[in-house]
Every structure is written in C-alpha cells, then in structure tokens.
KEFINU-367381 format. One record per residue (C-alpha): residue number from 1; x, y, z. Coordinates in Angstrom, 1 decimal, m for minus. Example, Ala and Ser with C-alpha at 12.3 -4.5 7.8 and 13.67 -1.06 7.14 Angstrom:
% KEFINU-367381
+-----+--------+--------+--------+
!   n !      X !      Y !      Z !
+-----+--------+--------+--------+
!   1 !   12.3 !   m4.5 !    7.8 !
!   2 !   13.7 !   m1.1 !    7.1 !
+-----+--------+--------+--------+
END
This chain:
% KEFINU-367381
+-----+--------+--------+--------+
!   n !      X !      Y !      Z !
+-----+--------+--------+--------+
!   1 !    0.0 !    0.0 !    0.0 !
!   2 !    1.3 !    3.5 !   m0.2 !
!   3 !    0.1 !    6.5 !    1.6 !
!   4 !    0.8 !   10.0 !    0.9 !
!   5 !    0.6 !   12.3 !    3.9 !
!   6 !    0.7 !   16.1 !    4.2 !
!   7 !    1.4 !   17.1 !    7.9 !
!   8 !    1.0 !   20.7 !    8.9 !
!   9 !    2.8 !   22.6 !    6.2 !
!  10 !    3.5 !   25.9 !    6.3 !
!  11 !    5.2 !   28.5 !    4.5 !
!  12 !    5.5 !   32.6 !    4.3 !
!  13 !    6.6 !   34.4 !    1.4 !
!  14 !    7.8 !   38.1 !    2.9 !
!  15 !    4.4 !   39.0 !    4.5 !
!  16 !    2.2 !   36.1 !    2.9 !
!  17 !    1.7 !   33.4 !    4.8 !
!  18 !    1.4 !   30.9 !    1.7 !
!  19 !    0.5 !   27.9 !    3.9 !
!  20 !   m0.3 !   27.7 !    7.2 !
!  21 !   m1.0 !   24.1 !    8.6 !
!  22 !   m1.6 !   23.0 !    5.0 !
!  23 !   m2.5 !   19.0 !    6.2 !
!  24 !   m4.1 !   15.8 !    4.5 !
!  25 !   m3.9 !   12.3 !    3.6 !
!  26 !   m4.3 !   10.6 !   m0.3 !
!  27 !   m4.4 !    6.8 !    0.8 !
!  28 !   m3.6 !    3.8 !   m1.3 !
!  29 !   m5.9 !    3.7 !   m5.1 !
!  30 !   m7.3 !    7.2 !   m4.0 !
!  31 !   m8.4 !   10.0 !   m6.4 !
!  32 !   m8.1 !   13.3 !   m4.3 !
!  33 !   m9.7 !   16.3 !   m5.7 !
!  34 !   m7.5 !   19.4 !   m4.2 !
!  35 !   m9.5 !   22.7 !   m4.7 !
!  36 !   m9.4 !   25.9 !   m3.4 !
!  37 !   m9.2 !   29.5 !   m5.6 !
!  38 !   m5.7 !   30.8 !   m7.0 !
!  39 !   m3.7 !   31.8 !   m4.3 !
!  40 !   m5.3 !   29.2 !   m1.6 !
!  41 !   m2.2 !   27.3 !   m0.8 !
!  42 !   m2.6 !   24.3 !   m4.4 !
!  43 !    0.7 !   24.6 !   m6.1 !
!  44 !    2.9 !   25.9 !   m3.0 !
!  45 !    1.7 !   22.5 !   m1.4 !
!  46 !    2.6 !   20.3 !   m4.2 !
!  47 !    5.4 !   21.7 !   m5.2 !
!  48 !    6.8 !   21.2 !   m1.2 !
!  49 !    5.9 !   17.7 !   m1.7 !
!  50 !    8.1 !   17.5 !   m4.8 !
!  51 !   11.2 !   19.1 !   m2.9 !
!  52 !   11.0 !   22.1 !   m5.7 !
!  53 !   10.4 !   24.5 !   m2.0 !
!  54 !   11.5 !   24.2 !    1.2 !
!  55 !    8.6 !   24.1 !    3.7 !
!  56 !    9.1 !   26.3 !    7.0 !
!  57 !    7.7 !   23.6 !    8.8 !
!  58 !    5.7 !   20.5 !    8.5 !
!  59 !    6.6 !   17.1 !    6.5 !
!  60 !    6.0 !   15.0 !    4.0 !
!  61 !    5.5 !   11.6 !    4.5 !
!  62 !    5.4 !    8.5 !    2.1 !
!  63 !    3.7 !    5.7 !    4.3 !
!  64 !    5.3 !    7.5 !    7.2 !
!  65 !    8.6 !    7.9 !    6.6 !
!  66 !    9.9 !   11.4 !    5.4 !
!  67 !   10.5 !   11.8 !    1.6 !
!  68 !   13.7 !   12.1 !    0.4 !
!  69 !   15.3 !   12.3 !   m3.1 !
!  70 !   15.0 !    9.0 !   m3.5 !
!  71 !   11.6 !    8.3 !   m2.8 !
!  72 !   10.1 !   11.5 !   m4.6 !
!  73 !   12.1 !   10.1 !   m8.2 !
!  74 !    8.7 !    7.8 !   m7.7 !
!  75 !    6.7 !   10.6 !   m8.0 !
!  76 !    4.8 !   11.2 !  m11.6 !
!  77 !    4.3 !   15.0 !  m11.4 !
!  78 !    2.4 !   17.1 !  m13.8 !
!  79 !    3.1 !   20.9 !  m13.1 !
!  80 !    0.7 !   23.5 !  m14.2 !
!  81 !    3.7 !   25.7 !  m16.1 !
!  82 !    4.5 !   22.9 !  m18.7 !
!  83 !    7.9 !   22.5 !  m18.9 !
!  84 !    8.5 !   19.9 !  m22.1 !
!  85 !   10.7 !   21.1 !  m24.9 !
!  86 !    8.6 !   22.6 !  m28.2 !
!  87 !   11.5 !   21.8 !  m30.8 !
!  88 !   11.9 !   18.1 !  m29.8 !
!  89 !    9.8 !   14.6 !  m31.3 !
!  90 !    7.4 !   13.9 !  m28.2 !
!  91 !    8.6 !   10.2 !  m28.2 !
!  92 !   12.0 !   11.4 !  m27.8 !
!  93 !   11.9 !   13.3 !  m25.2 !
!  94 !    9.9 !   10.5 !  m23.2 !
!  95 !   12.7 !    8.3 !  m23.6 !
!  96 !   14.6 !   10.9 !  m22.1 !
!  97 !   13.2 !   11.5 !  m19.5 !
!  98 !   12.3 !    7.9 !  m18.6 !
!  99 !   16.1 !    7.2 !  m18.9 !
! 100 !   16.8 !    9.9 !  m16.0 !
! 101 !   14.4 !    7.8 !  m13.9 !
! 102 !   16.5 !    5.1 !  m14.6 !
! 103 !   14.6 !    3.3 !  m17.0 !
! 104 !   16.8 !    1.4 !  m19.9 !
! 105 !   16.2 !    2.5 !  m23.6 !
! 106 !   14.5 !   m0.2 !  m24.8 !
! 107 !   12.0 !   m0.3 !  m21.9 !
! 108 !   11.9 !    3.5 !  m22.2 !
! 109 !   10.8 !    3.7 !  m25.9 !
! 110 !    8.1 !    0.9 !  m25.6 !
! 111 !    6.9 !    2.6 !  m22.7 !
! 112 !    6.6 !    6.1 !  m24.2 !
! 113 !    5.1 !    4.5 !  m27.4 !
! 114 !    2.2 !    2.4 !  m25.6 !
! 115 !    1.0 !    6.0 !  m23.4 !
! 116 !    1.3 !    7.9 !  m26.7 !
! 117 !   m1.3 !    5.0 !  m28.0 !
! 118 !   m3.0 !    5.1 !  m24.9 !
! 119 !   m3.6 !    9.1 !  m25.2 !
! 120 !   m4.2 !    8.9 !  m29.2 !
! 121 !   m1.2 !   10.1 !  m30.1 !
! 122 !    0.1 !    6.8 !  m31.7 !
! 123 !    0.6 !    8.2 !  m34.9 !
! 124 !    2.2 !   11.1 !  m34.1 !
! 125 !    5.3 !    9.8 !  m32.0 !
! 126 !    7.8 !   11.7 !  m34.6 !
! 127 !    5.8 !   14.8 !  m34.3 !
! 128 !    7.6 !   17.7 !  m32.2 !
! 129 !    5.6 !   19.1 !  m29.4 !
! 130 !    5.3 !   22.8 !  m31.4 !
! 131 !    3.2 !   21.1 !  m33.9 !
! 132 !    0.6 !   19.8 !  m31.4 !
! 133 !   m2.6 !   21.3 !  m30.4 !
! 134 !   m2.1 !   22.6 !  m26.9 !
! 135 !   m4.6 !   19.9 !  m25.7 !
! 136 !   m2.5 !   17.2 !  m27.2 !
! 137 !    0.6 !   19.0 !  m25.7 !
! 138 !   m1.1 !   18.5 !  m22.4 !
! 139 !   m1.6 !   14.9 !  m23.1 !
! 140 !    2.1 !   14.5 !  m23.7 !
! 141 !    3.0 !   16.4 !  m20.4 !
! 142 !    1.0 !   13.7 !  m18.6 !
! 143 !    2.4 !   10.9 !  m20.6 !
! 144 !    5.9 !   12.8 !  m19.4 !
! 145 !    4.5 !   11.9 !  m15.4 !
! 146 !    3.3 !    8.2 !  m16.2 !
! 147 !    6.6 !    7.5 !  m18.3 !
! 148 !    8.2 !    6.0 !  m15.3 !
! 149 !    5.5 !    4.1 !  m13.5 !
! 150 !    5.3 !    6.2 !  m10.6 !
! 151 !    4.1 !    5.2 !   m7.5 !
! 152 !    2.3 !    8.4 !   m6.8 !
! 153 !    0.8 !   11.1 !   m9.1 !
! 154 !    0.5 !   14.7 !   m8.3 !
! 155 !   m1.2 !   16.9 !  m10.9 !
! 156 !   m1.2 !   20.5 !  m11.2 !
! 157 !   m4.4 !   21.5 !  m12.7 !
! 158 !   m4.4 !   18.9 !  m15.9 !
! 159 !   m8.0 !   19.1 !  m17.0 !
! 160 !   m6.7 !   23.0 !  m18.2 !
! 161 !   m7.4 !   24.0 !  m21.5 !
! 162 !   m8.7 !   20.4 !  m22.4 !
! 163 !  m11.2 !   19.8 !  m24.9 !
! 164 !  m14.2 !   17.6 !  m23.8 !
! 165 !  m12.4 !   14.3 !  m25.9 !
! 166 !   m9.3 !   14.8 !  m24.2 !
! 167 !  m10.9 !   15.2 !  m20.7 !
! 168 !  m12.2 !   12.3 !  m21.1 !
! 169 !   m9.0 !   10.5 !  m22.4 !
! 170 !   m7.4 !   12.2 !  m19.4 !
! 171 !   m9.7 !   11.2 !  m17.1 !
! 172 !  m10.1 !    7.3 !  m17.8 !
! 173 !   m6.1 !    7.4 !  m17.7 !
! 174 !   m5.9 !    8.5 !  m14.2 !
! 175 !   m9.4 !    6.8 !  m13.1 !
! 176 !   m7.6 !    3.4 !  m14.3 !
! 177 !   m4.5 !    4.4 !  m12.4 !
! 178 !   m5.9 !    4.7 !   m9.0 !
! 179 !   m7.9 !    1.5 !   m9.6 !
! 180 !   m4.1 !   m0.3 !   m9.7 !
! 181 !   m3.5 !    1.1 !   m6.5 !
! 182 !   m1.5 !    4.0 !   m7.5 !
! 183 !   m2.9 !    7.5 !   m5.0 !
! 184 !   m3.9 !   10.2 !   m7.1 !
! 185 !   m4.0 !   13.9 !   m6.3 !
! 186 !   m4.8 !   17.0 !   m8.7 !
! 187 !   m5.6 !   20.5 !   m8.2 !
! 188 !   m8.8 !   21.7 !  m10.7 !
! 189 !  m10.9 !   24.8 !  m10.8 !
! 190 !  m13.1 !   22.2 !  m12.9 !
! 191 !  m15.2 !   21.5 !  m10.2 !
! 192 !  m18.0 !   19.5 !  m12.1 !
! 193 !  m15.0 !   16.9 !  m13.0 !
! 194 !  m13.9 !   16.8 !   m8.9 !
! 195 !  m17.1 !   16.2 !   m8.3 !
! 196 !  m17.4 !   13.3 !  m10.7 !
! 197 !  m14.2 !   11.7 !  m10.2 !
! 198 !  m12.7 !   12.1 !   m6.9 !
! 199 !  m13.2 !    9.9 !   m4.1 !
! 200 !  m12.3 !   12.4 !   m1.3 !
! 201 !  m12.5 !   15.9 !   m1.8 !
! 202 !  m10.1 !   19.0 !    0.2 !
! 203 !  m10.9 !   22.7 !   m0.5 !
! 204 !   m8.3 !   24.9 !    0.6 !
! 205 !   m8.3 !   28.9 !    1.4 !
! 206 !   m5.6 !   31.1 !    2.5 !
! 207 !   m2.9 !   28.0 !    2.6 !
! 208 !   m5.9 !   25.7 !    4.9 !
! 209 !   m7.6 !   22.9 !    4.8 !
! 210 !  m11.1 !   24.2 !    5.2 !
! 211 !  m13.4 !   21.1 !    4.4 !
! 212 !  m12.7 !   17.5 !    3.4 !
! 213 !  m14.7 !   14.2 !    2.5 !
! 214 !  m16.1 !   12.1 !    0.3 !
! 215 !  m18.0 !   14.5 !   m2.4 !
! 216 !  m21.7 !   13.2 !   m0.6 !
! 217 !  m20.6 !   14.3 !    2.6 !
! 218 !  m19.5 !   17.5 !    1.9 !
! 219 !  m22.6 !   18.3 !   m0.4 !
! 220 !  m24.6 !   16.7 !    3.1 !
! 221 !  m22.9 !   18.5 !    4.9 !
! 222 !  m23.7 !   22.0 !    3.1 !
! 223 !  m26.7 !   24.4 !    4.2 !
! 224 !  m29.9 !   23.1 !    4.5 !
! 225 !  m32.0 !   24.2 !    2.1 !
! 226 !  m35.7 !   22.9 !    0.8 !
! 227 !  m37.7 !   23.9 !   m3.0 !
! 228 !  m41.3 !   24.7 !   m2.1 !
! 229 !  m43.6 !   24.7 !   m5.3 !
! 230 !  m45.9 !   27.3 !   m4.1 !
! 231 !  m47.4 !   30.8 !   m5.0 !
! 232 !  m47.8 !   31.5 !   m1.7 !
! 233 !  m45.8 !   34.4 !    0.2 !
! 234 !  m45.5 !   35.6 !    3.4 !
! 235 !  m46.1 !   32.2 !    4.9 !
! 236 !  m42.3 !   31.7 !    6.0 !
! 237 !  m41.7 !   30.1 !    9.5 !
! 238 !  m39.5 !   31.8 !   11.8 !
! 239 !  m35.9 !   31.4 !   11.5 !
! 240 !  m36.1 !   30.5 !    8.1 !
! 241 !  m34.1 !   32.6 !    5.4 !
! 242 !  m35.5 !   33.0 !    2.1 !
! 243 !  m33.0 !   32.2 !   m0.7 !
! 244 !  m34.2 !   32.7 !   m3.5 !
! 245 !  m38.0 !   33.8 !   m4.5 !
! 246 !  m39.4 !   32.9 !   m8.8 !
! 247 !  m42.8 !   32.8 !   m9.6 !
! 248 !  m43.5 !   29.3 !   m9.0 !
! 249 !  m41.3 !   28.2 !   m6.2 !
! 250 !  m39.0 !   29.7 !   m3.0 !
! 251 !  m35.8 !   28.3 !   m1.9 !
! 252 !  m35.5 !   28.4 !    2.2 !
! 253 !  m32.7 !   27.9 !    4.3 !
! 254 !  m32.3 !   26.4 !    7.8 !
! 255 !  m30.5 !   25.6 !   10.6 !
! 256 !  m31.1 !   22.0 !   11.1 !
! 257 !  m33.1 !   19.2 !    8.3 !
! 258 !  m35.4 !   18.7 !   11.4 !
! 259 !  m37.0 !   21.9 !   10.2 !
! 260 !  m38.5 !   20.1 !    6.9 !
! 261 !  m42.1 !   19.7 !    8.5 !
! 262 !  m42.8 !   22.8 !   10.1 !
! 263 !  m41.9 !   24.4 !    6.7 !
! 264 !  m44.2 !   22.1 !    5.0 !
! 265 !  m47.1 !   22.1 !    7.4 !
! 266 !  m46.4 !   26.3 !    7.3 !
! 267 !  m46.6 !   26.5 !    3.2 !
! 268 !  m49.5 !   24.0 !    3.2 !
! 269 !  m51.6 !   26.3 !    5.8 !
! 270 !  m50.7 !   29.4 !    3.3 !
! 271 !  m52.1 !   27.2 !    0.0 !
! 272 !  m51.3 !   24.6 !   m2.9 !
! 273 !  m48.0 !   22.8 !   m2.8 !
! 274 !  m46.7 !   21.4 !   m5.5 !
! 275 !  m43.1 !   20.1 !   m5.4 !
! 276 !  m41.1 !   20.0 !   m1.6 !
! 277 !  m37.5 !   18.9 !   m1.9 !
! 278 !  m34.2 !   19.1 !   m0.4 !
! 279 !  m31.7 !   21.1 !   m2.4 !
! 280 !  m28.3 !   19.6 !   m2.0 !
! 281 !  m25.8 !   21.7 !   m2.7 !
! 282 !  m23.4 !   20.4 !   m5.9 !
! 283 !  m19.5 !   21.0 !   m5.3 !
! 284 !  m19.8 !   24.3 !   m7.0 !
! 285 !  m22.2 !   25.9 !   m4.6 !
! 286 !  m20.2 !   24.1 !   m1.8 !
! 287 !  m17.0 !   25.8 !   m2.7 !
! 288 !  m18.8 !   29.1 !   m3.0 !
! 289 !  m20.1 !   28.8 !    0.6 !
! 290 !  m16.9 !   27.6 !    2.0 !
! 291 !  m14.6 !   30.1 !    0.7 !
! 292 !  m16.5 !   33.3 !    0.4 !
+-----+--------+--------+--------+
END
C-alpha cells in the first residue's frame, strides 16, 4: 500500500503566509480532488511535496517515513507551467526523461510509445511538441509523469485547456490508475469533474484545509435548504431565510433538516403545494459557501 501524507505545512513568502497548517492524507488507489481558488495554498503544497520549495515547517511523508530524493524520483508530477521542450519529437523526449528515472532505452521507448497509444497520439510519435494542439501538448505532459511508472501522481491542474475528448482521455487514464492502486491527487478549478471523479475531496483557502470528505458528505454537509412549489408568500416560518424567490417556487434555508415539516405544514396552511424537496448543494455551490 502506499500512503501519501501532508502534515502541517507551512510557508511565508515576505508578508504572505502561503501555507499555514496545510494538512491531508491521499491513501492507497485514492483520487483526491485538491480545490481551493488561486492563491489558496494548491501549487505551493505540491510543489513542497516534490522538494521544488523548502517548507518552514511541517513534512511529507510516504507511508510515514519522510520523503527524500530518492523516494520523490517515484513521483509522476504534472506541473501547471509545462515545462517539455517545443523543438523536440514527443517520443523522444519520453525516452529521455524515462532514462533519467532510470529506465533502460528499450523499456523506455516501448513505454513512451504504448501511453502515446494510450492518449491517441500513436501516430504522431515523430511529431515535435510545437506542432501539437495545446490539448494534445497537455496529453504529452502527462504521458511525461506516467513515463516511469510512478508510485504516486501529483497533478497540477491537468484538465486546463482540455477539450471535452481529451478530458475524457485524461480522465479514464488517471481513473484506471488509482484503480491499480496508485494515490492520485490533482488540483482543478473544474469543479463538475472533482465532483465526478474524486473519491475524497479537500478545499483549501488562505494556505488551509477548510473542508474534506467524500463529495456526498461534503454536499450533506452543506446548508440546509428545501424547493417549495408554491405561489404562496409571506407564509415563512420563523428562523427561516429566504433564498431565492421565482414565480412558481421559494428556496428556504435552515439551521437543522429537522425543520422540513414545520416548513411544509407552514406552506400547506398558506395554500397549494406542489413540489417539496431538499436542495443539496453540488460542489460548486459548496465551494462558494466555504470560501466566500
């Protein structure tokens, strides 16, 4: 099994305080959606975990024990500045950089020719990265983290830029990756794809960890909110915030889901009902809530 484990990070540029008590856990076959707006903490964390900063404070742990050089080489990592070279053939520059993970030449170049298959880029092996769509670029930067087999993959907002065919070819590649046991963590501002993909779930503002779970707990755990199909006004129980008032329905708010009958008995008593549900908050309207 292998465990990646972010322990109380923190980190101060001059008078920003980048991270402070940055902290979670992406366990064995895990995809872990980190979120959190631009400047939350994203990048400053991974790029700790890759040894590319120096934290003030805090570890990194690899089942426990402290990475070092040696375990972070087993690290795919796909940064949000590509960083790939536009004049060279994609295939060779796989081969390259497999070789500097210590992978021989002959392993190297089948390897970097089955992901360019795997990503649909079979037939264009010989093909510098230049003459690529920027999509297909991006599909070649994340061949560029799978070329060694890593152990663990850390991803840098990868969905950016994508086209809906590629997100999909992107996603199945790192869905079929955590299902072989490898942990999986990448930072998106796509939040309908988190919410989709992810497992577990960490949104992140001004360098903390602010909420974390499972994508149903955190939408459960969101405000409380019922759709009343009525024409009704005025009716409101006390303690209930009105959210949002159209023709044909209100959105309320309350403290606790206890509060679902009183609201319904108090809209029936003011006239016709037609719809009563509970609004569950998607990831979007989550993150809105958390961070604001």
């Amino acid at each position: 099994m292998t465990t990646l484990e972010i322990r109380d990070l923190r980190k101060r540029f001059g008078d920003t305080q980048a991270l402070d008590g940055m902290s979670f856990t992406v366990g064995d076959g895990e995809l872990y959606g980190f979120v959190g707006s631009n400047g939350a903490g994203k990048s400053t964390t991974m790029r700790i975990a890759l040894g590319v900063l120096e934290a003030d404070s805090g570890e990194v742990l690899l089942n426990g024990t402290p990475l070092d050089d040696a375990s972070r080489r087993r690290i795919g990592y796909m940064p949000e500045e590509r960083g790939l070279y536009g004049k060279e053939k994609i295939l060779d520059q796989l081969i390259f950089l497999a070789k500097l993970h210590g992978v021989d030449g002959a392993a190297a170049k089948q390897r970097g020719t089955e992901l360019l298959e795997e990503l649909g880029l079979g037939e264009r092996t010989n093909d510098k990265l230049d003459d690529l769509s920027l999509g297909n670029q991006q599909r070649v930067q994340l061949a560029a983290s799978l070329i060694h087999d890593p152990d663990i993959l850390i991803l840098d907002e990868p969905f950016s830029g994508l086209d809906p065919v590629a997100v999909d070819v992107m996603s199945t590649m790192l869905t079929d990756r955590a299902r072989g046991g490898v942990p999986v963590v990448f930072s998106s501002h796509q939040l309908d794809l988190v919410q989709r993909l992810c497992d577990r779930v960490g949104i992140v503002t001004r360098g903390r960890m602010v909420a974390e779970g499972t994508v149903d707990e955190l939408r459960a755990g969101g405000p409380v909110r019922f759709k009343v199909g009525t024409t009704a006004r005025g009716w409101f129980p006390e303690g209930i915030t009105l959210i949002d008032d159209a023709p044909t329905h209100v959105i309320l708010e309350t403290n606790s889901i206890d509060d679902d009958q009183r609201i319904l008995h108090a809209a029936l008593a003011a006239g016709d009902v037609h719809e009563f549900t509970r609004v569950v908050p998607d990831l979007t309207d989550l993150f809105k809530e958390v961070v604001k």
